[in-house]
DRENDO-1510 file (C-alpha; in Angstrom, 1 decimal, always signed):
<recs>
REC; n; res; u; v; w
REC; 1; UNK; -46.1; +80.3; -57.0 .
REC; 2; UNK; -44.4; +80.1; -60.1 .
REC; 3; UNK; -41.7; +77.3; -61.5 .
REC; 4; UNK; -39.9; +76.8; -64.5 .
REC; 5; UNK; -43.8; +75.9; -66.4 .
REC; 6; UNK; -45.3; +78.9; -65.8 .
REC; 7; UNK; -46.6; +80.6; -68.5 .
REC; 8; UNK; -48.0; +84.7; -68.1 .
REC; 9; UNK; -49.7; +86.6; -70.2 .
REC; 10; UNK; -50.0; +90.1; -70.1 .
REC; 11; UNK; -52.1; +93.0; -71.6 .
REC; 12; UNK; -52.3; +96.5; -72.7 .
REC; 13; UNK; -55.5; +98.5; -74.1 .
REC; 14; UNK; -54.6; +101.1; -76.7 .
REC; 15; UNK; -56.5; +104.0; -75.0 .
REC; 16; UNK; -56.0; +106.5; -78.1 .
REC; 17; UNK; -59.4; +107.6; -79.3 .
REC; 18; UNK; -60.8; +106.6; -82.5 .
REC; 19; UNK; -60.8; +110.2; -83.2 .
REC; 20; UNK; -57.7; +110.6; -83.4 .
REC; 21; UNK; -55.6; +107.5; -85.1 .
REC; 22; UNK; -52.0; +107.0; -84.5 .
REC; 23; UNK; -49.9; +107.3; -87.6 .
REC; 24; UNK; -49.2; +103.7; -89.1 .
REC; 25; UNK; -44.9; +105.0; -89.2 .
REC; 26; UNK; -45.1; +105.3; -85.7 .
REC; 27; UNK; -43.3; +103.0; -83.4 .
REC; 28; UNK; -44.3; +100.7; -80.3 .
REC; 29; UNK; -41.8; +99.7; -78.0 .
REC; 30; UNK; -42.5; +97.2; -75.1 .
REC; 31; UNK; -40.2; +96.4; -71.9 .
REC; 32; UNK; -39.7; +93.7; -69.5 .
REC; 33; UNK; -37.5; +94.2; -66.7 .
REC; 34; UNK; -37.5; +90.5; -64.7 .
REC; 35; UNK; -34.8; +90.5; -61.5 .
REC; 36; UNK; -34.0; +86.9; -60.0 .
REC; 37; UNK; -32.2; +85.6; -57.3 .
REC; 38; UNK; -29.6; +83.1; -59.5 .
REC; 39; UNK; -28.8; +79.4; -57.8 .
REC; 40; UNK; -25.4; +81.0; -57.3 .
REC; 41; UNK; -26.9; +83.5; -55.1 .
REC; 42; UNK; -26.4; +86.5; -57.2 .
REC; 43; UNK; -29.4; +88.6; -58.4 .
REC; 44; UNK; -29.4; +88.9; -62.3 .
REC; 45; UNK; -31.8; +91.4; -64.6 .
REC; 46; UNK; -33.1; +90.0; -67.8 .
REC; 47; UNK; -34.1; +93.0; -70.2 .
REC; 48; UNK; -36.5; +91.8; -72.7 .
REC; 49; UNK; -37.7; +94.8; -75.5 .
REC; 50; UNK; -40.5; +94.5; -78.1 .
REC; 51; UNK; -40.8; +96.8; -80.8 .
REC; 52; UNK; -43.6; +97.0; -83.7 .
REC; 53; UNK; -45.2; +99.5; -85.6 .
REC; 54; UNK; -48.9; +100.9; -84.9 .
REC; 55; UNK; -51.0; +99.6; -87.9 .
REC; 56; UNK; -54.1; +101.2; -89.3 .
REC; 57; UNK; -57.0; +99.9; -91.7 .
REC; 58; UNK; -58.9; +103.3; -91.7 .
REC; 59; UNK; -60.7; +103.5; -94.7 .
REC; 60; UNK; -64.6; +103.2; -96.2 .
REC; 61; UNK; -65.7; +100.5; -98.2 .
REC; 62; UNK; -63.5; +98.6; -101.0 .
REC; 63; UNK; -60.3; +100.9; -99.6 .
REC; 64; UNK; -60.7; +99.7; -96.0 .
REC; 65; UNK; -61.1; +96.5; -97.5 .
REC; 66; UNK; -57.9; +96.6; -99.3 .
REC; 67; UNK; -56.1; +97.9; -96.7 .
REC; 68; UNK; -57.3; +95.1; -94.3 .
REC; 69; UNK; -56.8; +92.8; -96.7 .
REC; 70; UNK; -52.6; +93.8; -96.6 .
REC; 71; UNK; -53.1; +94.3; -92.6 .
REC; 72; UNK; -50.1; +92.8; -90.6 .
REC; 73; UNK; -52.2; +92.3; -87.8 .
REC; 74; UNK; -54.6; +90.3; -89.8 .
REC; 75; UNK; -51.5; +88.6; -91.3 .
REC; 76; UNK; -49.7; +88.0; -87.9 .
REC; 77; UNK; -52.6; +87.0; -86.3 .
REC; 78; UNK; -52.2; +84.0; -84.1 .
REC; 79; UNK; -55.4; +81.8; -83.0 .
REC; 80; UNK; -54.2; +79.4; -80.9 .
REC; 81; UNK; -52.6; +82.0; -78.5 .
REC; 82; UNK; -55.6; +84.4; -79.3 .
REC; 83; UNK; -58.0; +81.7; -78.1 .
REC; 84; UNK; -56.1; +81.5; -74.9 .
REC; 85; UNK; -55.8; +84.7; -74.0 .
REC; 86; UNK; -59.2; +85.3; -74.7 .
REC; 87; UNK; -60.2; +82.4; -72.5 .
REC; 88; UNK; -58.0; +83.9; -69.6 .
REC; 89; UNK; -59.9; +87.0; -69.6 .
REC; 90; UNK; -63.4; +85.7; -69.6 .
REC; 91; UNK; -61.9; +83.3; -66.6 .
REC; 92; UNK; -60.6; +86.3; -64.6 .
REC; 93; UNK; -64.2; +87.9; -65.5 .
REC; 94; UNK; -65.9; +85.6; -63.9 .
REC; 95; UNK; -64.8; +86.7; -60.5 .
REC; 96; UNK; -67.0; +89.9; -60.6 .
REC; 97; UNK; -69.5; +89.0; -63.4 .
REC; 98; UNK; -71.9; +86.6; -63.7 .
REC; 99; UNK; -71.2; +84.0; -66.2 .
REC; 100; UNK; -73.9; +84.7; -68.8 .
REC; 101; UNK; -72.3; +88.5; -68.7 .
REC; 102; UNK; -69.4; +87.0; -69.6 .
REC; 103; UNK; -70.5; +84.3; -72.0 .
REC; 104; UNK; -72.3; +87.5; -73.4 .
REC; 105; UNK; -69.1; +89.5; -73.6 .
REC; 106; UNK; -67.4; +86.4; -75.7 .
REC; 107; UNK; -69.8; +86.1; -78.2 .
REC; 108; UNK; -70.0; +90.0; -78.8 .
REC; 109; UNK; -66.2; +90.3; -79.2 .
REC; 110; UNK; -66.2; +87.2; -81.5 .
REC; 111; UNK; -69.0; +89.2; -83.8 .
REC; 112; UNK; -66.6; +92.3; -83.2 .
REC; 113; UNK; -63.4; +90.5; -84.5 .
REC; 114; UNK; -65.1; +88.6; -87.6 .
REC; 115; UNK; -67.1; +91.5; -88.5 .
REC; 116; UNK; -63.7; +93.6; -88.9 .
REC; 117; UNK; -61.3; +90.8; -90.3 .
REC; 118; UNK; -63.9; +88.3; -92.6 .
REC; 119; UNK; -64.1; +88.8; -95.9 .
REC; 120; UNK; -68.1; +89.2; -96.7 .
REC; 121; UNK; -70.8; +91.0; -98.6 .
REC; 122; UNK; -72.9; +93.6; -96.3 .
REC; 123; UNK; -76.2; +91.2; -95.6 .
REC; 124; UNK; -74.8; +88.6; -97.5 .
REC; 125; UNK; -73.8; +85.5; -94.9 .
REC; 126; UNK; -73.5; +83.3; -98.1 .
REC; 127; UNK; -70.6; +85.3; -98.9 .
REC; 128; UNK; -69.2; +85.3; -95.3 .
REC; 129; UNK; -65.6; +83.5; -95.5 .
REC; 130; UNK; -62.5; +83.6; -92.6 .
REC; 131; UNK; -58.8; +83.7; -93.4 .
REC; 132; UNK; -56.6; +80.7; -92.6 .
REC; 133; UNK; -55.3; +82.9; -90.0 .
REC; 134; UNK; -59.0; +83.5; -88.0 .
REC; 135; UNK; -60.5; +80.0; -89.2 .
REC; 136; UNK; -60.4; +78.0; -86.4 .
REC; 137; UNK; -60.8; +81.2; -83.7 .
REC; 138; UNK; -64.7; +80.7; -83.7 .
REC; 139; UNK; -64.8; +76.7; -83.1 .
REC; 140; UNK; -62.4; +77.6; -80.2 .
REC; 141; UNK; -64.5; +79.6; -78.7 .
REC; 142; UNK; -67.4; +77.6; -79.2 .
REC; 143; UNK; -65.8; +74.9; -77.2 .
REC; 144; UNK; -64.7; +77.7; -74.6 .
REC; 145; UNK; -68.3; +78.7; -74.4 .
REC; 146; UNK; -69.3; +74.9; -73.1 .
REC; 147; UNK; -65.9; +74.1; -71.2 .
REC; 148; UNK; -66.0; +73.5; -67.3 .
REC; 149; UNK; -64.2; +77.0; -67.0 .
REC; 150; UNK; -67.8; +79.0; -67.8 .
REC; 151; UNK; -70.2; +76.2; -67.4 .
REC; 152; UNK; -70.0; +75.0; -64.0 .
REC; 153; UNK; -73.0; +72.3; -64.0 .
REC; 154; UNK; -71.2; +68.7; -61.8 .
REC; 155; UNK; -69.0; +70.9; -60.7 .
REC; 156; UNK; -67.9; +72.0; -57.2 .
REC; 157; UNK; -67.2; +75.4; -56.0 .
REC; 158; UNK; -63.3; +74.0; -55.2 .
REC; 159; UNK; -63.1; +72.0; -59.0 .
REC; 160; UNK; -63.8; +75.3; -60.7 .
REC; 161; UNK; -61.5; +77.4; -58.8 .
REC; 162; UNK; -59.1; +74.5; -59.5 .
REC; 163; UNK; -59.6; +74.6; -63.2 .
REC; 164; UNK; -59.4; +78.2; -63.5 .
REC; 165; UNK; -56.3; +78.3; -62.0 .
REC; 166; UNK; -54.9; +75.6; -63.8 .
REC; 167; UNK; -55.8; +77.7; -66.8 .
REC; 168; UNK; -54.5; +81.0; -66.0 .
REC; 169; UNK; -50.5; +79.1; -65.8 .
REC; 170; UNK; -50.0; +76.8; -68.4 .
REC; 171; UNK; -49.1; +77.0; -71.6 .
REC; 172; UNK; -50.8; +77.7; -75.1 .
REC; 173; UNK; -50.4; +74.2; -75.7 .
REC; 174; UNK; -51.7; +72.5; -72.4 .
REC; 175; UNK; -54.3; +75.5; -72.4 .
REC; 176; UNK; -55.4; +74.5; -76.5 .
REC; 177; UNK; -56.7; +71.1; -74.7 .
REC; 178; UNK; -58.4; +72.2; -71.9 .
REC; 179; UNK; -60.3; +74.3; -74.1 .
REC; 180; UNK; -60.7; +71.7; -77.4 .
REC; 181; UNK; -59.6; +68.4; -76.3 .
REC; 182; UNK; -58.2; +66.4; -78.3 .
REC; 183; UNK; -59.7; +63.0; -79.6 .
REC; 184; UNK; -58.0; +59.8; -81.6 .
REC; 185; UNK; -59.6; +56.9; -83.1 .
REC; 186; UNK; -58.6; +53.1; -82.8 .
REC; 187; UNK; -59.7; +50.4; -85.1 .
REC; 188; UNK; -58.5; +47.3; -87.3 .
REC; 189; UNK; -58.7; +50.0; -90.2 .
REC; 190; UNK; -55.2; +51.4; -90.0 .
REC; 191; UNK; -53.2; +53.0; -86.9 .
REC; 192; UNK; -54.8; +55.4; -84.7 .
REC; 193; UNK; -56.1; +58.8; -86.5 .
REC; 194; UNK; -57.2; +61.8; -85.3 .
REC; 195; UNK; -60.9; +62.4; -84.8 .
REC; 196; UNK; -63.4; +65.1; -84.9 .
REC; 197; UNK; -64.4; +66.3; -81.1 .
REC; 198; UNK; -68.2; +65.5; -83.1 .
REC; 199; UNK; -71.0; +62.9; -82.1 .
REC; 200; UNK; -70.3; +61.3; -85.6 .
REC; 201; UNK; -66.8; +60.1; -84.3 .
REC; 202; UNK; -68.6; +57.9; -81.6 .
REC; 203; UNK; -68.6; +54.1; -83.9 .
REC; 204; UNK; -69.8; +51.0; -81.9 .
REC; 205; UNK; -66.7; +49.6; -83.7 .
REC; 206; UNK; -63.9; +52.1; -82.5 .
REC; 207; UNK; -62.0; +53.0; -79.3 .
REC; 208; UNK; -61.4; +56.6; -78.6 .
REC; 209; UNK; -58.8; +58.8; -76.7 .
REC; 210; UNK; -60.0; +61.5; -75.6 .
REC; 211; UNK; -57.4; +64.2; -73.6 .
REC; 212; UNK; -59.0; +67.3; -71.8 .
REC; 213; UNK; -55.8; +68.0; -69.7 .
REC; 214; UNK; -57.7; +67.1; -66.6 .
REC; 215; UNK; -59.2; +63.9; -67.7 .
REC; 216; UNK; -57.9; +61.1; -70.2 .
REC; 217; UNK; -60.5; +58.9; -71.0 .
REC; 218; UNK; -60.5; +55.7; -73.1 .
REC; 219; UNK; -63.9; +55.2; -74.9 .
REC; 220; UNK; -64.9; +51.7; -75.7 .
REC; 221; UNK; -68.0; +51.1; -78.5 .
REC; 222; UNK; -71.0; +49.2; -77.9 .
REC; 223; UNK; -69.4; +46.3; -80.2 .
REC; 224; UNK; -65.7; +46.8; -78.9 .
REC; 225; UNK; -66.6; +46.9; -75.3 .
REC; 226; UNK; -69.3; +43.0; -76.0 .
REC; 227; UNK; -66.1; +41.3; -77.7 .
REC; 228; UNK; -64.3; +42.4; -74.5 .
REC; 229; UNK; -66.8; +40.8; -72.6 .
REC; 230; UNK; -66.8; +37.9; -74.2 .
REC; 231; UNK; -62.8; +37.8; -73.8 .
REC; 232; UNK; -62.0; +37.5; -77.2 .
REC; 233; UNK; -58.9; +38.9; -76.6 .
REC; 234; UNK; -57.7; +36.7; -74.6 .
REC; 235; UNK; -58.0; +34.3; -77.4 .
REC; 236; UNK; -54.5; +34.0; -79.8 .
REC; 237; UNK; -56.3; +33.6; -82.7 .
REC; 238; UNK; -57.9; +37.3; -81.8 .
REC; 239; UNK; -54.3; +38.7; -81.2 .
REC; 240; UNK; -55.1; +41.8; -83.4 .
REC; 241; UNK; -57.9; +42.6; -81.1 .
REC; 242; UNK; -55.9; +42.1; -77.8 .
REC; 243; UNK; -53.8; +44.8; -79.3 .
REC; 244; UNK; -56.3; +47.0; -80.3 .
REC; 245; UNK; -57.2; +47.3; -76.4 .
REC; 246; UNK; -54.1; +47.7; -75.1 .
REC; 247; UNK; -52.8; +50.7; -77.8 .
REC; 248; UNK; -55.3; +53.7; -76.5 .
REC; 249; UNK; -54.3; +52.5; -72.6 .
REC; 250; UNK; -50.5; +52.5; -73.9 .
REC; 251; UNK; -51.2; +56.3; -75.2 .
REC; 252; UNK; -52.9; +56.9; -72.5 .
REC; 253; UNK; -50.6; +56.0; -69.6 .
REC; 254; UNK; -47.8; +58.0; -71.8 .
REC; 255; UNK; -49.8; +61.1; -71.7 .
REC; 256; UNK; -50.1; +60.6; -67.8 .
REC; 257; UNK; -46.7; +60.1; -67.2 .
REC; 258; UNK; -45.4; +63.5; -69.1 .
REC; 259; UNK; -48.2; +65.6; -67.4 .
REC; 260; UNK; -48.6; +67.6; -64.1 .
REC; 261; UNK; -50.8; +67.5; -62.2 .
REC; 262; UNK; -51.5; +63.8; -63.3 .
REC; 263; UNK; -55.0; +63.9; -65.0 .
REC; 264; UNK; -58.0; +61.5; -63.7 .
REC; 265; UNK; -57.7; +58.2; -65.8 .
REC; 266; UNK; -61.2; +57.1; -67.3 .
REC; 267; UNK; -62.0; +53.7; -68.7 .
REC; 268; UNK; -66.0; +53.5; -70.4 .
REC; 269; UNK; -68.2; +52.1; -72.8 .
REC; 270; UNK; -70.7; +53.4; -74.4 .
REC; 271; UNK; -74.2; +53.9; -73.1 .
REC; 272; UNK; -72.6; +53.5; -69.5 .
REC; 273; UNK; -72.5; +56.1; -67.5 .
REC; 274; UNK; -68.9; +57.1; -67.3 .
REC; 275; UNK; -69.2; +58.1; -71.1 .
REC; 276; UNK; -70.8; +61.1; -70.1 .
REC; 277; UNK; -67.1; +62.4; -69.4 .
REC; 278; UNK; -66.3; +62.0; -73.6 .
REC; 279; UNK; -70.1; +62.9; -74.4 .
REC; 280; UNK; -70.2; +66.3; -72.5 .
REC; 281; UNK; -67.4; +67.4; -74.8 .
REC; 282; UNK; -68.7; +66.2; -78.0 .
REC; 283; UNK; -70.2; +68.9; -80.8 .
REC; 284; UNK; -73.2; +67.9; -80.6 .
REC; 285; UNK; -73.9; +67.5; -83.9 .
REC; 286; UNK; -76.7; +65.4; -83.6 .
REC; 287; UNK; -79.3; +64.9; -80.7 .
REC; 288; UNK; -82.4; +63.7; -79.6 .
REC; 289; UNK; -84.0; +66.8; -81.6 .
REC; 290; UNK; -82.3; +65.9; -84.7 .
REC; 291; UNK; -85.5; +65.5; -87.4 .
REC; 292; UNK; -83.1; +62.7; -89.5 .
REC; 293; UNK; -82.5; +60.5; -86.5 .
REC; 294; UNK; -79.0; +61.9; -86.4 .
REC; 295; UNK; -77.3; +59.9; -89.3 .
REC; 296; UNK; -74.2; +58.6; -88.6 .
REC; 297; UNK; -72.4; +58.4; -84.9 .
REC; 298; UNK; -74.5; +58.8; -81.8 .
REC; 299; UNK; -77.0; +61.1; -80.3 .
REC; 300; UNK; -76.1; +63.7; -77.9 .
REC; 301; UNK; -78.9; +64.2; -75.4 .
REC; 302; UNK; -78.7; +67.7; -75.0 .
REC; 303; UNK; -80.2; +71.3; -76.0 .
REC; 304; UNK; -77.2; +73.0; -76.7 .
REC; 305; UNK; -76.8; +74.0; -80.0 .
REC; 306; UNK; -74.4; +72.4; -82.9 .
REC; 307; UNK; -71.1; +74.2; -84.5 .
REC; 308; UNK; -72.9; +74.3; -87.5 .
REC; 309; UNK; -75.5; +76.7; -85.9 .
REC; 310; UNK; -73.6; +78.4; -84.0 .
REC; 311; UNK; -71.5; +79.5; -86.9 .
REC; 312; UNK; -74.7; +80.2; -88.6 .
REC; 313; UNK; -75.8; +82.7; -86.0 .
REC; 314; UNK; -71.9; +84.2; -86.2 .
REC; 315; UNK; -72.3; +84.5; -89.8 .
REC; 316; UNK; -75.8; +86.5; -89.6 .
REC; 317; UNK; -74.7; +89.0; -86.8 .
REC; 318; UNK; -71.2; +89.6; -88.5 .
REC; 319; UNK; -72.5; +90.8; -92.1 .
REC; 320; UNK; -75.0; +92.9; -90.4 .
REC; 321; UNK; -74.2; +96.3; -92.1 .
</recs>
């Protein structure tokens, strides 16, 4: 059904050849006709009209460069809702595909987009650099590429229809964190901070919040959760620590209370086995493979591979000339 939350997104492919371009003076115009039964029990007609122009970058070399440069699409360009729209369609692709087609079809249309909008030298990926307005369109669909919409390990037939739907109505917003949750850090250093969704941001002296829209989970490090144990915090001389506890539940129970459907409330430490729900989301930075041990943070037992090498392999495919 939908309700006053509802959020739908619609699409239209340009089917005008490549052979013939459309003249950039000439106009678009978009209309939404919507009819609703009012609470007064008349029927009302909202018109809603769009109007653009067509924009083309056609061109060789340092002109189509220029003119891409200057390109009001590139300019206009919005991630977030880009991200979510994208996700939407590999979602609805799923119903007749099967998932690596459609993890396939991501990653080719990411290589499409940067190889058209990045600034770069043919060959070059040294050179290889993303406007503010495309820079954080890969990560996101990095994380969309390992989110429980297309990877569908642990999860039941019944969850992943549920998640998918969930998807397909909310908002860009609410949508933003199913795809990249979001992550904050606690600890006597200062108030809480926002944290890299990256095995480095997992301390043995930190709490973290993490929020995937369907899950809110507090995180307790190895040193945190053994002070706990010993009940320091019920001690008054270790007052700042009993606070330090109770702020991520606080948050926590605040982001319960504004959301629908009320996510699945998660309290862990780490190296038990409920952490799995904050370590399946992690970049994993740095695993069991790593050749320095990992560094800083934790491991991440897993084969997937990093950001950082995933936006090497983007870089390499998108200079191809």
């Amino acid at each position: 059904g939908i309700d006053p939350s509802t959020t739908v997104a619609i699409y239209f492919d340009v089917t005008n050849p490549g052979t013939t371009p459309l003249s950039s003076n000439k106009r678009r115009y978009i209309q939404f006709l919507t009819r609703y039964l009012h609470s007064s029990g008349k029927t009302r007609i909202r018109s809603t009209t769009l109007v653009g122009n067509w924009q083309n970058a056609e061109g060789q070399d340092q002109q189509q460069q220029q003119a891409m440069a200057n390109n009001p699409v590139k300019l206009s360009f919005d991630q977030e809702a880009a991200a979510v729209l994208t996700a939407r369609v590999a979602v609805h692709r799923t119903e007749t595909e099967d998932v690596a087609d459609v993890l396939r079809w991501i990653d080719r249309s990411l290589i499409r987009l940067c190889t058209k909008f990045a600034d770069y030298r043919p060959d070059d990926p040294s050179s290889f650099r993303l406007s503010p307005e495309f820079s954080l369109y890969p990560q996101f669909m990095f994380h969309l590429r390992r989110s429980q919409f297309l990877q569908l390990f642990n999860s039941s037939p019944d969850e992943a229809a549920y998640y998918r739907y969930i998807l397909t109505r909310e908002n860009t917003t609410n949508s933003l964190v199913m795809i990249q949750p979001t992550l904050l850090s606690y600890s006597f250093n200062g108030p809480p901070t926002p944290a890299l969704l990256d095995a480095e941001s997992v301390r043995q002296d930190v709490i973290l919040l993490l929020d995937t829209f369907f899950h809110v989970v507090v995180f307790h490090g190895e040193t945190i959760a053994a002070w706990r144990e010993q009940k320091y915090h019920e001690q008054e001389e270790h007052a700042a620590f009993r606070d330090l506890l109770d702020a991520p539940q606080a948050d926590a129970q605040m982001i319960m209370d504004a959301r629908f459907p009320v996510p699945r409330y998660i309290v862990c430490d780490q190296h038990k086995s409920e952490a799995r729900f904050l370590m399946a989301k992690l970049n994993p930075s740095s695993t069991h493979n790593s050749p320095d041990g990992g560094g800083g943070g934790t491991q991440v037992f897993t084969d997937d591979v990093s950001l950082r090498v995933f936006m090497e392999h983007l870089m390499k495919l998108a200079v191809q000339s």
